[in-house]
C-alpha positions in Angstrom: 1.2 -7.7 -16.7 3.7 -9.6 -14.6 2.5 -11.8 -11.5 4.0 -12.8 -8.3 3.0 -14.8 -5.5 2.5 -12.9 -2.6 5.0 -13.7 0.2 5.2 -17.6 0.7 1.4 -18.0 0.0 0.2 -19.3 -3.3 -2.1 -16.6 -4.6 -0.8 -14.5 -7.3 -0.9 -10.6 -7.7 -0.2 -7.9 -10.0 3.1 -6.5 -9.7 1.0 -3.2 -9.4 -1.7 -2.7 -6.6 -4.2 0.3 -7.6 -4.3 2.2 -4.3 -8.5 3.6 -4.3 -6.9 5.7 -1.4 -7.3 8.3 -4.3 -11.3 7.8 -4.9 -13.9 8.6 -2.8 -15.3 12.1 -1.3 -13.7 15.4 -1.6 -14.8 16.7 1.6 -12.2 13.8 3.2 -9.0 15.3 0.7 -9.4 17.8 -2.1 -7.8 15.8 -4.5 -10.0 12.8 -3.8 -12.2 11.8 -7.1 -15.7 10.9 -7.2 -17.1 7.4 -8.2 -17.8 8.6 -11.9 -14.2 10.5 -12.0 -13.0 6.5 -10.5 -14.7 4.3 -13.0 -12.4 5.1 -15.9 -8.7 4.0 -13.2 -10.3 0.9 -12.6 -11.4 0.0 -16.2 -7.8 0.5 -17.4 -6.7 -1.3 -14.9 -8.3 -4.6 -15.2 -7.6 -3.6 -19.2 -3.9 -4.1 -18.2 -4.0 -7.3 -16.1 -3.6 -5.3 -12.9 -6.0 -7.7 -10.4 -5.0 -5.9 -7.4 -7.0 -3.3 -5.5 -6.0 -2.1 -1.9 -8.1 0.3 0.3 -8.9 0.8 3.8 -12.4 1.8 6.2 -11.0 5.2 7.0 -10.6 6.5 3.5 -13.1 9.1 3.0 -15.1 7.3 5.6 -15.9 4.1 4.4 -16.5 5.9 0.4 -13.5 4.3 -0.8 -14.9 0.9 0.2 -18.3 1.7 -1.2 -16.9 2.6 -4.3 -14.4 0.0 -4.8 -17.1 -3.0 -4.4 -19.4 -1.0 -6.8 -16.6 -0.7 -9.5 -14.3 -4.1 -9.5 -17.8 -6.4 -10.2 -18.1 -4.3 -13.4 -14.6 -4.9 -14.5 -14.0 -8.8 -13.3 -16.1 -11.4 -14.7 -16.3 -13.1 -10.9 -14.9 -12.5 -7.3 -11.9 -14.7 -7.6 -10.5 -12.5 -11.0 -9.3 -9.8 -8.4 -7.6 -10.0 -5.0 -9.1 -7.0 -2.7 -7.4 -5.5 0.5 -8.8 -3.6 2.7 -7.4 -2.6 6.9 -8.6 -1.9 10.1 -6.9 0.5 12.8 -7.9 4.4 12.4 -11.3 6.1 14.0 -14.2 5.3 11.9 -16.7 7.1 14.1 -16.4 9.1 17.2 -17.2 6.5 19.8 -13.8 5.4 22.0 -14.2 1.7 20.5 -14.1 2.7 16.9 -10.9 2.7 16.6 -7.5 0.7 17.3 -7.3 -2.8 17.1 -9.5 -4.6 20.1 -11.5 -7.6 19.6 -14.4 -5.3 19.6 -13.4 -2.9 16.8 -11.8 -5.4 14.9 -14.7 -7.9 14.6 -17.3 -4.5 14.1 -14.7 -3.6 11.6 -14.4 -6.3 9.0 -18.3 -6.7 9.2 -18.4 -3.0 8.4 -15.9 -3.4 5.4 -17.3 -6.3 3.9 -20.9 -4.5 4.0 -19.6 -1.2 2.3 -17.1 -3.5 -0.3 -20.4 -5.9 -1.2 -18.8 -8.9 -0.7 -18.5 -11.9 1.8 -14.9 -11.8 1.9 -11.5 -9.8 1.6 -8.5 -11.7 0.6 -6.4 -9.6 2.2 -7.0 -8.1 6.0 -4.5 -5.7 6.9 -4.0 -4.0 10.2 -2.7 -0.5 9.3 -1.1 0.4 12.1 0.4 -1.2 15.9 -2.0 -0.8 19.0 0.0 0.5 21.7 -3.1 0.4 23.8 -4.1 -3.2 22.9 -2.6 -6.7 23.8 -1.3 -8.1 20.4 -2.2 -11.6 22.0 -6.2 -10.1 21.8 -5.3 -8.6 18.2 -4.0 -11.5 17.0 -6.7 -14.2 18.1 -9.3 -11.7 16.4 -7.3 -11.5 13.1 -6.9 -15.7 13.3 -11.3 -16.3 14.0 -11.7 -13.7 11.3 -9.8 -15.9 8.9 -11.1 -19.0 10.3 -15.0 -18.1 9.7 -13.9 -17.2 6.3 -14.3 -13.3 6.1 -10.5 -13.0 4.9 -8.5 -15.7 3.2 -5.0 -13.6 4.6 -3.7 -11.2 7.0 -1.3 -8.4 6.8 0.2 -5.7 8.5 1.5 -2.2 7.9 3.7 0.0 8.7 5.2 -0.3 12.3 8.4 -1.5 13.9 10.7 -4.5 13.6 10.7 -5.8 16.5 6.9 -5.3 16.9 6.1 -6.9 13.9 8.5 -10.0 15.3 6.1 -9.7 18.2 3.2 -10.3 16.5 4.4 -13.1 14.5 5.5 -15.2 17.4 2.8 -14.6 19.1 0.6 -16.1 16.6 3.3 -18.9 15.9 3.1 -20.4 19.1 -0.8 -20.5 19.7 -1.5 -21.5 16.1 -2.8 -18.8 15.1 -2.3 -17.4 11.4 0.3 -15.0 11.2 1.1 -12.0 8.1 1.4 -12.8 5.3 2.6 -9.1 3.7 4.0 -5.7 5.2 2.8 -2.7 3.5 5.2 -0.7 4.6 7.0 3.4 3.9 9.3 2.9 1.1 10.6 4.8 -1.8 13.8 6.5 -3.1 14.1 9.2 -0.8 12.7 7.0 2.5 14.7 3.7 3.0 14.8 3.8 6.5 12.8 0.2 6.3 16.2 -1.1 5.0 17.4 -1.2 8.4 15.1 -3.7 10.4 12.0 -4.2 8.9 12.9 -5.5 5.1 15.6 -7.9 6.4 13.4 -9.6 8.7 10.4 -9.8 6.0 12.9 -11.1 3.4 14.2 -13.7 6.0 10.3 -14.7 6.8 9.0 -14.7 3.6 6.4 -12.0 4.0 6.1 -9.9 0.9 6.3 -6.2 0.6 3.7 -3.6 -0.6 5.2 -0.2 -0.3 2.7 2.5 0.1 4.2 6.5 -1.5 6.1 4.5 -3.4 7.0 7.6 -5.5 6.8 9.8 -2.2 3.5 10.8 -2.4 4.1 12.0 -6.2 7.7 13.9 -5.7 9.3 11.7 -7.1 7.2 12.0 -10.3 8.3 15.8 -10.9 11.2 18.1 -10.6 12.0 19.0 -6.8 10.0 22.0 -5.9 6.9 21.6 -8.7 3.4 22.7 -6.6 0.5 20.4 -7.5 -2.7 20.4 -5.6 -1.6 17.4 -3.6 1.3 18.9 -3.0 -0.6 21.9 -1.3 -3.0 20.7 0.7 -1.0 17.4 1.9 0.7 18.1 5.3 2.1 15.1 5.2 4.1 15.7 2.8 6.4 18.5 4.5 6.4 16.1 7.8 8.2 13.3 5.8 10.2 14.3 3.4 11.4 17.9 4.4 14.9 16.5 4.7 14.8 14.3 1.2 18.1 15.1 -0.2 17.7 17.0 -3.4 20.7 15.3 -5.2 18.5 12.2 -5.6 15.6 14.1 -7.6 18.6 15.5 -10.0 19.5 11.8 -10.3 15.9 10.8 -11.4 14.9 13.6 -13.9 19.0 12.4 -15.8 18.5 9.0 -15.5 14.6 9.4 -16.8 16.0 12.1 -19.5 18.5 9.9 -20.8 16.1 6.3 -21.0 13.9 8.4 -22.5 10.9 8.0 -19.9 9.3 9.6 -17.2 10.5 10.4 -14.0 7.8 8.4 -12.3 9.0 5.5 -14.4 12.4 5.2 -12.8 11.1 6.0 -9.5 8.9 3.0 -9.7 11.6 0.7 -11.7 13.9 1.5 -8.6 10.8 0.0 -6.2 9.8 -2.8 -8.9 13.9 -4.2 -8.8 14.3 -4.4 -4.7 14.6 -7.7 -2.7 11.5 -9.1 -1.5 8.8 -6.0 -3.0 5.7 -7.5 -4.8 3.7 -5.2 -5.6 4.1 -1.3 -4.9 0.5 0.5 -4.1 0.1 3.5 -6.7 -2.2 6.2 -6.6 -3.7 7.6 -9.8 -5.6 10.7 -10.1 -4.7 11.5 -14.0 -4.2 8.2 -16.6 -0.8 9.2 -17.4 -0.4 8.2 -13.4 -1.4 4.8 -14.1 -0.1 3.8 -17.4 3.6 5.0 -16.1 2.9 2.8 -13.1 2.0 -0.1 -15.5 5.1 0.4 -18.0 7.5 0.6 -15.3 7.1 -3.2 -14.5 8.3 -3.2 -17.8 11.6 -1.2 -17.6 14.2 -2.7 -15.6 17.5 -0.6 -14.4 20.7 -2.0 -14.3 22.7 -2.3 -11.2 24.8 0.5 -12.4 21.7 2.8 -12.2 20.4 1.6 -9.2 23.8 2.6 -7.5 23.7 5.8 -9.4 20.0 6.8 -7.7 21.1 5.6 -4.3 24.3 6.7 -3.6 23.0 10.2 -2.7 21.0 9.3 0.3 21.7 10.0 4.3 19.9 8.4 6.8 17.0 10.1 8.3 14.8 9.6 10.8 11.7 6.9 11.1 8.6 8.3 9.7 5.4 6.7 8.7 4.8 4.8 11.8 
């Protein structure tokens, strides 16, 4: 397994992050596994030098958490062999401060998280979305004391805006506050609308990228039109990608027939080889999911390919945010 620093910090991740989006309770998504179903993801990935784990306090309700800080101590010898993410933004109860990004839900939040993950600190503390209905100057102070008393060594952000993510920055640049670190951000072949705005500025800043659906929420993985259960009970999936352009999927599956690999491969490669990504976030439900995402940080295209994959796409609107 390869290693990068993430953005301009020191500490080192995996080029892959295991998403536990994918493990928790089936009553939040179908295709969600159980902790037992989990335990065997996690083991290969520490196996494979992966030491990066990303979740968040909304997936399946705080299980995801639970279940991620019961299996990485099996796995890693001591707390600083893995880097953990987790975020704060989306309703985790029904109350109208348990959600967004005030003082108040923020500071409930990360006391939540780090109960559920059994642990004293996250090293990475991501917002996962923008506030519309909070001052950023309040979000950011919160972010800054929750680093400060030592309940997350970083701070990163998600998917939102340029120019709101420039926002934020400054804002914590000029009270000396501590600003993001990483942008975890909607990117993958058939959804580069993040090449306009948002990558430039990270890659001029320094902040590293962590695309989430890096593989399009597992279309680019299969031949256009293929039904899985994900694919059927995912709305999501229709609202991003309905105007994908199918020449790009043709493009995958020749490229991935004639290197001799899968089509997730090559999807991943294609994230794996842009400017200023370090680490893509991959979801695994089956192991073949995982060990393709570990042996594409293995496979790198040539220029000539990457042009090849591109080429077909149109612009589309913003999605994700």
């Amino acid at each position: 397994m390869r290693y990068q620093r993430l953005g301009k910090t020191g500490m080192k991740v995996s080029r892959i992050c295991l998403g536990m989006m994918s493990y928790g309770d089936k009553a939040w998504r179908d295709w969600v596994l159980d902790e037992a179903a989990a335990e065997p993801f996690v083991r290969l990935a520490a196996e494979a030098g992966i030491n990066f784990f990303d979740t968040a306090d909304m997936y399946s309700d705080g299980v995801s958490e639970e279940i991620t800080g019961r299996l990485l101590p099996k796995f890693f010898p001591r707390r600083e062999d893995y880097v953990l993410a987790t975020k704060v933004f989306w309703p985790t109860g029904s109350g109208p401060n348990d959600q967004g990004l005030s003082r108040k839900h923020v500071m409930a939040s990360i006391d939540a998280s780090l109960r559920r993950l059994g642990t004293d600190h996250v090293d990475l503390y991501q917002i996962h979305r923008w506030d519309d209905h909070t001052p950023i100057e309040e979000t950011m102070e919160a972010l800054h004391d929750i680093v400060r008393a030592g309940k997350a060594r970083y701070i990163g952000a998600s998917s939102m805006y340029a120019w709101q993510f420039a926002k934020a920055q400054h804002v914590a640049e000029v009270n000396g506050w501590t600003r993001f670190v990483s942008m975890q951000n909607h990117y993958n072949l058939i959804y580069r609308e993040e090449e306009r705005e948002m990558i430039p500025l990270c890659l001029d800043q320094g902040v590293g990228l962590l695309p989430w659906s890096p593989l399009a929420r597992g279309l680019l993985a299969r031949p256009a039109g293929e039904r899985t259960t994900r694919r059927e009970s995912d709305g999501m999936i229709d609202w991003w990608y309905a105007t994908a352009e199918p020449a790009i999927f043709d493009r995958v599956g020749e490229l991935a027939e004639k290197r001799g690999v899968s089509r997730a491969r090559i999807g991943l490669a294609w994230v794996l080889a842009k400017p200023g990504v370090t680490a893509p976030i991959v979801g695994a439900t089956k192991p073949h999911h995982l060990e393709e995402a570990i042996a594409a940080t293995e496979l790198e295209l040539t220029p000539e390919e990457i042009a090849y994959l591109e080429e077909p796409y149109k612009p589309q609107a913003v999605q994700g945010h």
